[in-house]
N, C-alpha and C positions, 0 to 999 in steps of 0.2 A: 504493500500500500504506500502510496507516495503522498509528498506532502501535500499536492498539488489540490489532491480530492477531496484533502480536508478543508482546504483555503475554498474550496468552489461548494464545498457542502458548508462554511457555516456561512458565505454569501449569500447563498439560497433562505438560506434558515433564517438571516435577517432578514433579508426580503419578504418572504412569506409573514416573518411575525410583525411588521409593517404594513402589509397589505392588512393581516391580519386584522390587528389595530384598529387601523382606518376602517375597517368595513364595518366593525364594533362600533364606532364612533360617531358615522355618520349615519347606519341604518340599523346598527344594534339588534340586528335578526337572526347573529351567527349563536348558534346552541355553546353555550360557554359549560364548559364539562364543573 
């Protein structure tokens, strides 16, 4: 496993929990566990 996959996996993960976020935020429809 290289580093590379990690750098592009927690990328992703920020992303997503930004989209996240924002979707919560603005239409707060997302089922929050």
């Amino acid at each position: 496993m290289s580093t590379g996959w990690l750098i592009v996996w927690s990328l992703v993960g920020a992303a997503q929990a930004q989209r996240a976020a924002r979707s919560i935020a603005d239409h707060d429809e997302v089922d929050r566990p």
